[in-house]
C-alpha positions in Angstrom: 339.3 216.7 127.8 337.6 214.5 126.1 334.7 212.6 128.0 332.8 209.4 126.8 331.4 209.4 123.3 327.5 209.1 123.3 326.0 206.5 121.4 324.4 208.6 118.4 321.4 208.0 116.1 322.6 207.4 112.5 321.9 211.2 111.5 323.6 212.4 114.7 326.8 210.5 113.4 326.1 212.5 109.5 325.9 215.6 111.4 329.0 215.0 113.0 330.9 213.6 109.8 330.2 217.1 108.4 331.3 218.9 111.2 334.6 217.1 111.3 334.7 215.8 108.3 336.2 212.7 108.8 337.7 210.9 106.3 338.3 206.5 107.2 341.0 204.9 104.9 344.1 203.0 106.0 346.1 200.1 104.5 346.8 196.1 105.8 349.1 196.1 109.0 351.4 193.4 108.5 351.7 190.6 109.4 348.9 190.0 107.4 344.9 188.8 109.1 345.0 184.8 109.3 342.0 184.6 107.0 344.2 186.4 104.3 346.5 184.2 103.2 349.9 185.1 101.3 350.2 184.8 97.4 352.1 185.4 95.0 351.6 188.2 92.1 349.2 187.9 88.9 351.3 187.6 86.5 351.2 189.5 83.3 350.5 187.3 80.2 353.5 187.7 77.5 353.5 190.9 75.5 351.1 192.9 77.8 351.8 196.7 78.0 352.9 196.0 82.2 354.7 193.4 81.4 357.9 194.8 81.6 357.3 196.9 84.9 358.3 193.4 86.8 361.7 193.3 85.3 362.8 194.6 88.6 360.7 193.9 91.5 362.6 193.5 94.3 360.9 193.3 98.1 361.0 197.1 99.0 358.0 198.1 101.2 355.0 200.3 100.6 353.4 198.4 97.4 353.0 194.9 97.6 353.4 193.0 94.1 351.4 190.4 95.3 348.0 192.4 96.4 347.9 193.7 92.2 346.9 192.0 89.0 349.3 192.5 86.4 347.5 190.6 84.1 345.2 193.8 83.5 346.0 196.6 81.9 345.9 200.0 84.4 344.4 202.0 81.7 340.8 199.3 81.4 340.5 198.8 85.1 342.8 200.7 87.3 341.1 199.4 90.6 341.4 195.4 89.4 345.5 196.4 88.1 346.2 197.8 91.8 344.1 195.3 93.9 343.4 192.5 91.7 345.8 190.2 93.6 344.4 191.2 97.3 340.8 190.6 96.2 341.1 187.5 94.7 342.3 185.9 97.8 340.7 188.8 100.1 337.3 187.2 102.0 335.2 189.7 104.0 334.3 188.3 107.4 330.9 187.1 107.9 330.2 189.2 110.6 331.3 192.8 108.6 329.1 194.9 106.2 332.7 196.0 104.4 336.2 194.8 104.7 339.2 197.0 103.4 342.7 198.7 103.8 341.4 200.6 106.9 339.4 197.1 108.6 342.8 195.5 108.5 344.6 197.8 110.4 341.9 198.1 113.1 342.1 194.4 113.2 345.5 194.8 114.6 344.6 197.7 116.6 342.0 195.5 118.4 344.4 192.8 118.8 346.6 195.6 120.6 343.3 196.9 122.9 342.5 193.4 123.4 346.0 192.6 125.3 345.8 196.1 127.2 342.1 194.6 128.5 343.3 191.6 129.2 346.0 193.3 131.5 343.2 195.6 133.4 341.8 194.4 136.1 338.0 195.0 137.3 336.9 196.1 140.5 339.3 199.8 141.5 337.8 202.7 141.3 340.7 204.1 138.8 340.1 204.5 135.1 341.6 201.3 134.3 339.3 199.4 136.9 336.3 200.9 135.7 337.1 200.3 132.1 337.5 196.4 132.9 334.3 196.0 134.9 332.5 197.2 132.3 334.1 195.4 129.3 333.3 192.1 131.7 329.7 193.2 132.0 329.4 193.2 128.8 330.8 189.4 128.4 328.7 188.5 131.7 325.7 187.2 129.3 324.3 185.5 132.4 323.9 188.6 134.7 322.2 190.3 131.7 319.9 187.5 130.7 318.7 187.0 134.5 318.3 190.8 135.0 316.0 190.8 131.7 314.3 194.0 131.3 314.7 194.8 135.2 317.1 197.6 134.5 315.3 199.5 131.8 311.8 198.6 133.8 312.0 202.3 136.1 312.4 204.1 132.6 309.9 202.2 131.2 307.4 203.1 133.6 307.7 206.7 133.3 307.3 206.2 129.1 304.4 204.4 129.4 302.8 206.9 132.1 302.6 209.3 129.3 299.3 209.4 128.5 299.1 212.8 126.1 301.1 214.8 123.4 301.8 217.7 126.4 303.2 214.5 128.8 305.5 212.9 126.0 306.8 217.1 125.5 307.3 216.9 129.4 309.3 213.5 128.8 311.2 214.9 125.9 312.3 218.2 128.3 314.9 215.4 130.1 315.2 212.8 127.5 318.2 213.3 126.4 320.0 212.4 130.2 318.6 208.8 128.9 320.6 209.3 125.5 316.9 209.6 124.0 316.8 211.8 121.2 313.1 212.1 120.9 312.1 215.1 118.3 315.6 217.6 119.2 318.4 217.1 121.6 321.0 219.7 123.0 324.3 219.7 121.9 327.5 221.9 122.8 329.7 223.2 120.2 331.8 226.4 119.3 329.4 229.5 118.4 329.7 230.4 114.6 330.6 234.5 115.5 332.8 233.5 117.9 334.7 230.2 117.6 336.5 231.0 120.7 333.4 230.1 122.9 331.0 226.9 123.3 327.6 227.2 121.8 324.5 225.9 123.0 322.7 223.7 119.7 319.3 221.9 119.4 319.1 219.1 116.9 316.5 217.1 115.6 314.8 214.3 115.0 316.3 211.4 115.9 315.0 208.8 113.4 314.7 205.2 113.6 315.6 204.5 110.2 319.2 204.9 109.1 318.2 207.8 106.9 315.7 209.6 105.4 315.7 208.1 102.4 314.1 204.8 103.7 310.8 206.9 104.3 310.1 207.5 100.4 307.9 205.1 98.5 310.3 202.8 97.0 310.0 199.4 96.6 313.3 199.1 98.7 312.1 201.4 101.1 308.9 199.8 102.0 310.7 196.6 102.8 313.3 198.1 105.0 310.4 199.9 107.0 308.3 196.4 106.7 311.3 195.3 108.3 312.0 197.4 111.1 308.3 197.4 112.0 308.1 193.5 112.2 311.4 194.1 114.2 309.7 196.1 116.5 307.2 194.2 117.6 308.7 191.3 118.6 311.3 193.8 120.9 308.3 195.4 122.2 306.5 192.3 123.6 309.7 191.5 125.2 308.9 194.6 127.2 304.7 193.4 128.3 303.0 194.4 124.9 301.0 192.2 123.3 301.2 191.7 119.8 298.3 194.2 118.8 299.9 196.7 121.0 303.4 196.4 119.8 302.0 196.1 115.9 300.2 199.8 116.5 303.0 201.5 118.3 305.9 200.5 115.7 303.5 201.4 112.7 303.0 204.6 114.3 306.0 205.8 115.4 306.9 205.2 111.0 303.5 207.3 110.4 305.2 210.1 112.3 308.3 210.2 111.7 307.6 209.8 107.5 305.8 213.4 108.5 308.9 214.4 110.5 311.1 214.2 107.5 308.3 215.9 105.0 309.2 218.7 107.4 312.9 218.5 107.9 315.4 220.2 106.1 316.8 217.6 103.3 319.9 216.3 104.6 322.2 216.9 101.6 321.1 221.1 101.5 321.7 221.1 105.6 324.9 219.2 105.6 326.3 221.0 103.2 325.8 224.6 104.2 326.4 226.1 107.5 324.6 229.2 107.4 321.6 227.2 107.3 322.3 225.3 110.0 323.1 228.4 111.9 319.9 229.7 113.5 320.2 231.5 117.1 317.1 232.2 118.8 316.3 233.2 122.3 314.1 231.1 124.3 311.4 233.6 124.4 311.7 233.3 120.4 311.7 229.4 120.5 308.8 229.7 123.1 307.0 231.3 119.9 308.0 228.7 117.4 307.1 225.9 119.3 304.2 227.0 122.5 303.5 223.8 123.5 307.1 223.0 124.6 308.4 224.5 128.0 311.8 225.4 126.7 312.9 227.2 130.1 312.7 223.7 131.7 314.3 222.1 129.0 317.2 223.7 129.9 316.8 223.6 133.7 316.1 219.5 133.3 319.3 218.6 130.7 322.8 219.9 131.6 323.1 222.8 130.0 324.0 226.1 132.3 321.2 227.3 133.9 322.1 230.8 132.9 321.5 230.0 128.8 319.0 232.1 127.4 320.0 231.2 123.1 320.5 228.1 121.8 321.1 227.4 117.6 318.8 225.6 115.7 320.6 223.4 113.2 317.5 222.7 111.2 314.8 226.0 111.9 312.4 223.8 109.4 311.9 221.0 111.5 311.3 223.2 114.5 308.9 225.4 112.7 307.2 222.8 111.1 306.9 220.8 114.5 304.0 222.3 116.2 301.6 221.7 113.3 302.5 218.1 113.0 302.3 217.8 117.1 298.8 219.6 117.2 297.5 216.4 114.6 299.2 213.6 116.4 297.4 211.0 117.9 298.0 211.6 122.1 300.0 208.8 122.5 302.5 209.1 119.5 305.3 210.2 121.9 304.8 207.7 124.3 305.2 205.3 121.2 308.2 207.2 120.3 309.9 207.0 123.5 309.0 203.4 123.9 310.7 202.0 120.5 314.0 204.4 121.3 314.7 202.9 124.4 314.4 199.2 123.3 316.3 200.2 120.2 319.1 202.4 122.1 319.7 200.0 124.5 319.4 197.0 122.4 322.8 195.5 122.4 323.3 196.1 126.0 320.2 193.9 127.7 319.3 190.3 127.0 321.3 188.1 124.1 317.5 187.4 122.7 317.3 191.4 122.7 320.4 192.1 120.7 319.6 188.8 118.4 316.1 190.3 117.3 317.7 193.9 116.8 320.4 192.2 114.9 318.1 190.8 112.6 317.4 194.1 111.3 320.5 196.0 111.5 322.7 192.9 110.5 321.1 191.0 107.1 318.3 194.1 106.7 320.5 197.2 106.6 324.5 195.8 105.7 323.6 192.4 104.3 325.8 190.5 107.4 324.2 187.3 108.9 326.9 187.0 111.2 327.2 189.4 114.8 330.6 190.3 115.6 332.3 188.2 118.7 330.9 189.3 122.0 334.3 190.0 122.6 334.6 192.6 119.6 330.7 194.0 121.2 332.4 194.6 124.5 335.6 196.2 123.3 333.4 198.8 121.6 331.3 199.7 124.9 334.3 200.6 126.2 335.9 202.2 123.4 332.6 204.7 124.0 332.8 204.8 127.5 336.3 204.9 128.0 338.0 206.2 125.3 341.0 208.4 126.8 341.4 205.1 129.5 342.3 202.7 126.6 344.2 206.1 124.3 346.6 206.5 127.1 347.6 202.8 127.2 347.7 202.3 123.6 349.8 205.3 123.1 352.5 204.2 125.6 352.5 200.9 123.6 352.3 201.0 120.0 352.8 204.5 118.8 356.4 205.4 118.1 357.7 208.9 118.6 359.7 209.1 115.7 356.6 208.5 113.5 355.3 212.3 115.0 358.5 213.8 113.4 358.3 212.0 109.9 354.0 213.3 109.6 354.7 216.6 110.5 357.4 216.9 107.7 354.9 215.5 105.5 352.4 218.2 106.4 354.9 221.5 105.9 355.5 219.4 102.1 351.7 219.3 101.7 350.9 223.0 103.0 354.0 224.2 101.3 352.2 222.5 97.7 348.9 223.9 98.5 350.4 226.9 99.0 351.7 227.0 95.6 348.2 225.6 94.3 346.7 229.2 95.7 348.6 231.3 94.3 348.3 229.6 91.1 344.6 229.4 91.3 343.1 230.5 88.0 339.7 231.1 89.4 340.6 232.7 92.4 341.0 236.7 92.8 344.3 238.0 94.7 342.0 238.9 97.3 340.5 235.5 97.9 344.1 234.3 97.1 345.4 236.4 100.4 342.6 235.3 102.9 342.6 231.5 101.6 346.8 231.9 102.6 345.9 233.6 106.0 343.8 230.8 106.9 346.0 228.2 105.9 348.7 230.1 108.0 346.5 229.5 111.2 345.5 226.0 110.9 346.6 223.3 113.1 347.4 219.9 113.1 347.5 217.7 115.6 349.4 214.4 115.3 349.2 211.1 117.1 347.4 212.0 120.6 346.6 214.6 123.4 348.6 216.3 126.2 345.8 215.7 129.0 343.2 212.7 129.4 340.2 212.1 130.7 339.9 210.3 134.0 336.4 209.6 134.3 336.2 210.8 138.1 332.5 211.1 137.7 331.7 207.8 135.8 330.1 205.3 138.3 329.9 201.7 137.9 326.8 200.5 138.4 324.8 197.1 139.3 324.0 196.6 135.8 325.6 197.2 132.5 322.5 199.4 131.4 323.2 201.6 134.6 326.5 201.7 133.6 327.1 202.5 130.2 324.1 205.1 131.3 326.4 206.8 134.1 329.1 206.6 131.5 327.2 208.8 128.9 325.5 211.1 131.5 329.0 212.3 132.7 330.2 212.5 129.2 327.3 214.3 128.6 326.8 216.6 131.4 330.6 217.8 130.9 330.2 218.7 127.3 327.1 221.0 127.6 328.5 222.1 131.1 330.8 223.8 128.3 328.3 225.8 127.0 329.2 229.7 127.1 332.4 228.6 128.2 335.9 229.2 126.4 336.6 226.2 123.8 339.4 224.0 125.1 341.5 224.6 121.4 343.4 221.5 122.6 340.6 218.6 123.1 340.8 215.9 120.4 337.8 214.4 118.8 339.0 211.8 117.3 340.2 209.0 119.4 344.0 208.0 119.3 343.2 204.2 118.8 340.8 205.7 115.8 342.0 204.5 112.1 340.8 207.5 111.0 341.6 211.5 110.4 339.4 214.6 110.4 339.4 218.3 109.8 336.9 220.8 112.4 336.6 223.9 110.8 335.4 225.8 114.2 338.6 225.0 115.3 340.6 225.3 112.0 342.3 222.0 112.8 343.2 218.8 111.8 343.7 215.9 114.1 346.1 212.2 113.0 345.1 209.7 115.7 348.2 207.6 116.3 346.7 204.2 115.1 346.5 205.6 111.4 350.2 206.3 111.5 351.4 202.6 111.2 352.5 200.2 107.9 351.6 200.3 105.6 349.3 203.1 105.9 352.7 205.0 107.1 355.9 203.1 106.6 359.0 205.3 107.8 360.7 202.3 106.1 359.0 202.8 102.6 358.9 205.0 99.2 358.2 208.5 99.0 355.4 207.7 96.5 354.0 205.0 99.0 354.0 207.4 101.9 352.4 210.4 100.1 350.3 208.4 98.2 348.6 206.9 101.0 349.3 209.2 104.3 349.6 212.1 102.1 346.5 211.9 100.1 344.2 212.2 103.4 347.0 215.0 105.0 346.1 216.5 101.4 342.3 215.7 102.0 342.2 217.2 105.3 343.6 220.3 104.5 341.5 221.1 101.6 338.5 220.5 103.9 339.1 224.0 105.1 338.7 225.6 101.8 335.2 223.1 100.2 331.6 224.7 100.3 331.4 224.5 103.9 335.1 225.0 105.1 335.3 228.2 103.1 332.9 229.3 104.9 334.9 229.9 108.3 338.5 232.4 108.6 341.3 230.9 110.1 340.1 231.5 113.6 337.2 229.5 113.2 334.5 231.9 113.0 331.4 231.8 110.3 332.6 234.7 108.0 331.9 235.2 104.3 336.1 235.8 103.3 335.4 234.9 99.7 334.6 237.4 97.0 331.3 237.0 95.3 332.3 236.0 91.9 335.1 233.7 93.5 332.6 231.5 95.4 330.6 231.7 92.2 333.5 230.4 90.4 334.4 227.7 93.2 330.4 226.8 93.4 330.5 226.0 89.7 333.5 223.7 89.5 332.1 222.2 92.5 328.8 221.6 90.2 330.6 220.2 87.4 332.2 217.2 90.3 328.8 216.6 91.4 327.7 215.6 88.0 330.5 213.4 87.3 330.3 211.6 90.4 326.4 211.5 90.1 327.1 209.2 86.6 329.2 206.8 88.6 327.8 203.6 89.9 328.3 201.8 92.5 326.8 198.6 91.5 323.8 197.7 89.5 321.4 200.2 89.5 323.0 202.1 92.4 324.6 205.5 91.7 327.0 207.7 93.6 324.9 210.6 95.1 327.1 213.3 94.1 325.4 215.8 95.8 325.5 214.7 99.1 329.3 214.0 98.7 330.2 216.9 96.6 332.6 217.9 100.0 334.1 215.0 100.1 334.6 214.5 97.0 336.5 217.6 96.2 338.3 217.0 99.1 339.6 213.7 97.7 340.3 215.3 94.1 342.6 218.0 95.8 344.2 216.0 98.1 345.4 213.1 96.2 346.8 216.7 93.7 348.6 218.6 96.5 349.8 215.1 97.8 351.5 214.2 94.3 352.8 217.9 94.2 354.3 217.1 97.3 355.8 214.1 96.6 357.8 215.8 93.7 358.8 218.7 96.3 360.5 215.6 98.9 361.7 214.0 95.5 363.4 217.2 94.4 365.0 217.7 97.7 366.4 214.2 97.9 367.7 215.0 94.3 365.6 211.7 93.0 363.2 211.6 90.9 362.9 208.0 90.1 363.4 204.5 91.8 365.3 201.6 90.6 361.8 199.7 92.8 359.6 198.1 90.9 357.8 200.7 89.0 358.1 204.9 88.9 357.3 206.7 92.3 355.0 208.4 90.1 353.2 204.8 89.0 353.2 204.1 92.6 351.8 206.6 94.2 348.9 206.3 92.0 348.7 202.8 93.2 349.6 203.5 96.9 345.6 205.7 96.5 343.9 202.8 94.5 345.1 200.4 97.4 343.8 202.7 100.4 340.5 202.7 99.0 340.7 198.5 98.1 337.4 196.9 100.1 334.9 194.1 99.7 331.0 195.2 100.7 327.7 193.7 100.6 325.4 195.3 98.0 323.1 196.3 101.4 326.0 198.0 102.9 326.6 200.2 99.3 322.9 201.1 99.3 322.8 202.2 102.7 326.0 204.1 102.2 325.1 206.0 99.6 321.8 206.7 101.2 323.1 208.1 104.3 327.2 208.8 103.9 328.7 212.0 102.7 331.6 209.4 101.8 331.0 207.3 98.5 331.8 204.0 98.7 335.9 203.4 99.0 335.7 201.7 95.3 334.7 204.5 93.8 337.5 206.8 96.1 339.8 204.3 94.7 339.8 205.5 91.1 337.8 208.3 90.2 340.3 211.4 91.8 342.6 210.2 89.7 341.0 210.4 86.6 340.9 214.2 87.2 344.5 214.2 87.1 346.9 214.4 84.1 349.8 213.0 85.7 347.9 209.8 86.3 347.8 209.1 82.5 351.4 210.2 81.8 352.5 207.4 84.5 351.0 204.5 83.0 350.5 205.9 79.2 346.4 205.9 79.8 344.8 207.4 76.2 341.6 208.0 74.3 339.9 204.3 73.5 340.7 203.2 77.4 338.1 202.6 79.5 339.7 204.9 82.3 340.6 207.6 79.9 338.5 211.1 80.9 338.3 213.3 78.1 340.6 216.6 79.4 337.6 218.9 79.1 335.6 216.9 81.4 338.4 216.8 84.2 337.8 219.0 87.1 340.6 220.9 88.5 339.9 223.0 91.1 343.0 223.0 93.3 
């Protein structure tokens, strides 16, 4: 079942988009938001090329005239042809880093949570009750500014008590029941040799900055660590320091953790590979790595199973790296540590003047926003985390329709059926790969729409403050999920959220999971076009799916397990092709000066190029068996489907948000998702006549096809 989501450093959250791998993209739920008014179409000016694809527009759902600009040609800017209209009169709220297809239909989720809060009612010791006292904690600015620092103070204490490196490893042995990452926390999660039972993991650091990347020398990097260090302070002497103190701790805790990541496994190599991330050792052998830790009472003091004697190492360098760095640290760098985690971790949670400082950072700093979201939209979240199967359950029962369930899981046989067909065809591929790559796809699940059981957060206690309990709320979560460990995997547990406008794909578990809230117009219109539906829905089923078969994916059988399946000169082969997108990607920009990393998002990346190919294969396969190939709608299914992509990806962003995206996101930036998988596609220049001299023309020897 699933149990309350812990509130995750940033590299936590990468570490968990590549073990999901997640994939966030949606379209505008209509009616549209109030501060997107309704236009009508950019016309085409008189003899332009798209001029006659309005001759017979009508008002048929799935593409909306009025969000493209027909006044541009698709072949010299594809994104501006599909979305021109929408981001002309589009205006990104002030208090969001990015605003696109997938932000408008969370809007209307949250207007659906919102009404479902509004009819809980605090005080009961049900779900429900506990849900609502917390969301009005959260509102209950008064309480919080009178209690100040009072609930954080006991906590506090005990940080500043440490008074040596051996104290602050004593502290770091329980850190984690305060959601403190500190230099490694435990985490439970299917074993790679046997994907049928919970593992025991150790992960680490927890950094400060969003990602490593803001520790290099940069100009830009320097001013986002100037930044956070002036931030810092003045959350420090909020809690008694003085402003020498607070000056020294925050400019040391950078010192340390810019020699944490000189030891740490680059996160692009980790994330991408899991045989490096899989590193069991026995305690006695971690005992060896790292002496001066007491890793016996690490596990007696968090909530793993007394009984535990291996845990896996997702990053061995770090830990092996660890005790040198510890043996030169000043005594007190861990109480320093500690200190600025807590403020930080709790931040949004204590005083308004506490979350206003941290928002001065993590608002204009790191996304570029000067606005914070309504206190409102803050407290939905808390719950959201604490409480997530509590508000799934009641959104479920009232906005996801059953007959939506049927309609998806035809669209996954089309898509399986189509990458079926890609296999087999494979040019690269040996018959033996061919036959294990079928086997696998055989086994793998999906999941549509939402759970059989939920949690009911019997163990969750409200407490006298928000901090204590939001606190309760992750230590139940948390004491659950490692409880887990050496236990048989519950194969039916969802992690993903059914309110969550998202989808993912866990190769431990061979499974991919469609929360309900991404199954709604005109994301997924049962009313719409094929080419709508499959362009949009049916790229990310597509995406998912070929998630089991990327660099990391192909790494695991069907069952789940960590097992090289793939010939030599096959992986070869598929490493190659996946070299060649790397390089494309890594010569797009973003904006200015800004390029795509394309080796961090390489995986996702492929994933988009074979999806949005086994989706269009699909299409053709519904097409055929509806004995229609074409649409008297305005434009060719095959025109629209292309569209239907380009408009799933449509967003505004600050130029902060893009640089810390492609700084710390496996994903690139939804503009870029909008246009570039098409490019790699033939079809997409047979649909709208796209030759050499256009600027979106891709010459056919540097298009990669690899499924």
């Amino acid at each position: 079942m699933r149990s309350g989501t812990v509130r995750l450093p940033y590299q936590v959250l990468i570490v968990f988009l590549m073990v999901c791998a997640s994939i966030s993209g949606a379209f505008a739920q209509t009616p549209q938001p109030a501060h997107l008014p309704q236009a009508s179409p950019i016309a085409p000016p008189e003899g332009s090329p798209v001029a006659s694809l309005v001759a017979t527009a009508d008002e048929a759902r799935g593409i909306q005239i009025a969000d493209m600009d027909l006044s541009v040609d698709p072949g010299d800017d594809f994104y501006q042809f599909a979305n021109g209209g929408w981001a002309a009169r589009s205006e990104r709220p002030a208090d969001q880093p990015v605003y696109g297809a997938s932000d408008e239909v969370i809007d209307h989720v949250n207007e659906q949570l919102f009404t479902i809060m509004d009819e809980l009612q605090a005080g009961s010791d049900t779900p429900e009750g506990k849900a609502r006292t917390l969301y009005e904690q959260v509102l209950d600015t008064d309480t919080r500014n009178e209690q100040g620092i009072e609930p954080i103070q006991p906590l506090l204490d005990e940080i500043q008590a440490i008074a040596s490196v051996e104290d602050g490893l004593t502290f770091q042995q329980n850190a984690d029941t305060y959601q403190l990452g500190g230099l490694f926390f435990p985490y439970a999660f299917p074993s790679p040799e046997d994907a049928t039972l919970n593992s025991g993991y150790v992960y680490g650091p927890a950094l400060s900055l969003p990602s490593e990347d803001y520790y290099d020398d940069s100009e830009e990097s320097v001013a986002v660590r100037d930044a956070w260090i002036a931030t810092t302070v003045q959350l420090l002497m909020l809690l008694g320091y003085t402003e020498e103190e607070a000056t020294t701790v925050a400019e040391s805790v950078i010192a340390f953790e810019t020699e944490l990541v000189g030891i740490k496994t680059p996160d692009a190599e980790l994330f991408s590979d899991p045989v490096l991330q899989n590193n069991p050792r026995t305690l006695e052998e971690l005992e060896a790595i790292l002496p001066s830790f007491d890793w016996n009472a690490f596990v007696q003091e968090t909530h793993l199973p007394d009984t535990v004697d291996t845990l896996i190492v997702t990053d061995i360098a770090h830990l092996e790296g660890l005790e040198g760095v510890l043996a030169n640290a000043d005594p007190l760098t861990l109480r320093h540590l500690f200190a600025t985690q807590l403020i930080w971790s709790y931040s949004s949670i204590l005083t308004t003047e506490i979350e206003d400082i941290a928002f001065s950072f993590q608002g204009p700093i790191v996304f570029g926003v000067e606005e914070q979201q309504p206190l409102e939209e803050r407290a939905l979240q808390e719950v959201q985390i604490a409480f997530p199967d509590t508000l799934s359950q009641a959104y479920v029962a009232e906005a996801f329709p059953p007959e939506a369930k049927a309609q998806i899981e035809e669209l996954v046989d089309n898509l399986i059926a189509a990458f079926r067909i890609r296999i087999q065809e494979s040019t690269w591929m040996s018959a033996q790969t061919q036959a294990e790559a079928l086997a696998k796809l055989d086994l793998m699940v999906v999941a549509v729409g939402y759970p059989d059981t939920w949690e009911t957060y019997e163990d969750v206690a409200v407490g006298d403050s928000l901090f204590e309990t939001v606190l309760n709320a992750y230590d139940a979560g948390n004491a659950q999920a490692l409880g887990e460990v050496d236990q048989p995997v519950d194969r039916t547990e969802w992690f993903l959220a059914p309110f969550e406008v998202n989808a993912g794909y866990d190769p431990s578990l061979n499974m991919i999971q469609f929360p309900a809230a991404i199954l709604q117009p005109p994301f997924f219109d049962p009313n719409a076009d094929l080419a709508s539906n499959y362009g949009s829905i049916g790229a990310v089923i597509g995406h998912e799916i070929t998630h089991g078969f990327d660099l990391s994916g192909s790494q695991f059988d069907g069952e789940g397990n960590l097992v090289e399946w793939w010939t030599d000169e096959d992986f070869t082969a598929f490493s190659a092709l996946n070299d060649q997108v790397m390089a494309h990607y890594s010569a797009v920009e973003v904006q200015p000066g800004l390029m795509v990393d394309g080796e961090l998002t390489v995986g996702e990346n492929v994933a988009d190029m074979g999806g949005l190919q086994i989706a269009y294969d699909a299409m053709l396969i519904a097409l055929d068996a509806e004995g229609e190939a074409q649409t008297s709608w305005f434009l060719t299914q095959q025109q629209r489907f292309f569209i239907a992509y380009a408009v799933s990806w449509r967003e505004e962003a600050t130029p902060e948000f893009y640089e810390f995206l492609v700084a710390s996101d496996v994903h690139a930036p939804g503009i870029v998702r909008a246009v570039e998988p098409s490019r790699h596609m033939d079809e997409f220049y047979e649909a709208f006549d796209i030759g050499p001299g256009d600027p979106e023309y891709l010459d056919p020897e540097e298009r990669v096809i690899i499924w």
